[in-house]
N, C-alpha and C positions, 0 to 999 in steps of 0.2 A: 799131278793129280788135281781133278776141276774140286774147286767150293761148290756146295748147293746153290751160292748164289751167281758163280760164274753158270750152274748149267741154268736157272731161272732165266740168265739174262740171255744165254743163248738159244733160249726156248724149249731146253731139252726137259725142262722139269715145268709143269705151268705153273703160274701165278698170278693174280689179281692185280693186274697193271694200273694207276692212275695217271701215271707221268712215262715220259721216253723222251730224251732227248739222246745225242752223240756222244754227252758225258755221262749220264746215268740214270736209274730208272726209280721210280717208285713204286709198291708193291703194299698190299695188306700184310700183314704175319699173321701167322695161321694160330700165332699162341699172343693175343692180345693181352695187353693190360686194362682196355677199354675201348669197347666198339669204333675202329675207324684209325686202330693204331698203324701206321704208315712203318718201312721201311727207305731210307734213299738211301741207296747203292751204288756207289760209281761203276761204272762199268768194267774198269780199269783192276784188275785184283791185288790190290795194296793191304796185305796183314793189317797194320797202323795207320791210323789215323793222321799221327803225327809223320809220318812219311810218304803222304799224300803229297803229289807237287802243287803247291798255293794254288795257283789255278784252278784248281779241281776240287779241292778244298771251299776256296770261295764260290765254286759254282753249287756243288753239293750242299754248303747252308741254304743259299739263295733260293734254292730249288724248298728246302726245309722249312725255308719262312712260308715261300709259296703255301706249300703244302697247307701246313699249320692254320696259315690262313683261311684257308677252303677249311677245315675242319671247324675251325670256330662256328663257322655259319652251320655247315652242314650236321655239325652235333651240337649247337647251339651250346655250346663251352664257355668258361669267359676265360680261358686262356688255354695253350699247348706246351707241352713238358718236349725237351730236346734233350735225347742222353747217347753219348756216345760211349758203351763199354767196349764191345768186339771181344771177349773169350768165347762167346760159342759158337762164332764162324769166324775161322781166318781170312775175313776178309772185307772190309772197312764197311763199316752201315749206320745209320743214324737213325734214330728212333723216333719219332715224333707223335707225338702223342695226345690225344682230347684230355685237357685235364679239368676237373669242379675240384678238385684239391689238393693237397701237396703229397699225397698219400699217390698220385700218378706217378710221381719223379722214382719209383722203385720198379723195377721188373719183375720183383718179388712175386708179384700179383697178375704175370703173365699164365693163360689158363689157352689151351685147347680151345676153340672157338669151332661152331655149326656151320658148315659148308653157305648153307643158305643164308646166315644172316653174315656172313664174309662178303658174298654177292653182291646184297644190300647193300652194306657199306660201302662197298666199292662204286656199286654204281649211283650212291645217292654223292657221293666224293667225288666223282668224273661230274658228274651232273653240273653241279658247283662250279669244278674246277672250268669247266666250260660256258658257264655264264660270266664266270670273271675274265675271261679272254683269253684262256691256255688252250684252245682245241689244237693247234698246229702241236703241239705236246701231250696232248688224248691218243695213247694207241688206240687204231683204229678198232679192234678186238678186245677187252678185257683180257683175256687169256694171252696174248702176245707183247711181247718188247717194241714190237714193229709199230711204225708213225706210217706208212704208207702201203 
């Protein structure tokens, strides 16, 4: 049986793509903890975190710091919250998050978020991410996984 997030990445379910590479993808969550909260998903469907193969592991943060970084600027933050839980989908994802305070590091305060300012955020976070020099990792579609 697929995760929600295997059929995301297959394209069977859409999603708010800001990243796509060969190892995983990035995506809005539709229940933020605050405007511009990223998912990075490896593509690969590993339950555990801890049974990631290193590789994909190290790419998956790198991909996270990326992220993080485009958020800083693009929600004008002074810093990003990283948490890896995984019980509510079997299947490894990393959270990354705009944070003004330490009160982000909880998912407690993840809420249901407006179609349209999901959009926003996405496309103001692609924007960014493309001025810092990721476009070859901009799916070409917001709604798609696909780089070309």
């Amino acid at each position: 049986m697929s995760t929600v997030f295997e059929m995301i990445v297959d394209g069977q379910i859409p999603g708010r793509f800001v990243w796509a590479d060969d190892t995983c993808v990035a995506i809005l969550t539709i229940e933020p903890v605050a405007p511009g909260h990223v998912l990075v998903i490896p593509r690969q469907p590993v339950d555990k975190w801890t049974d990631l193969e290193p590789g994909v592991l190290d790419h998956v943060m790198r991909v996270a710091q990326i992220i993080g970084k485009a958020q800083e600027v693009t929600f004008s933050v002074p810093r990003t919250v990283v948490i890896i839980a995984g019980f509510e989908v079997p299947h490894t994802h990393v959270h990354v998050i705009p944070a003004t305070s330490e009160g982000a590091a909880s998912l407690k305060g993840a809420r249901a978020a407006d179609a349209v300012d999901l959009d926003e955020a996405a496309h103001a976070l692609r924007e960014v991410l493309r001025n810092q020099g990721h476009t070859k990792h901009l799916p070409m579609v917001m709604s798609s996984p696909r780089t070309f």
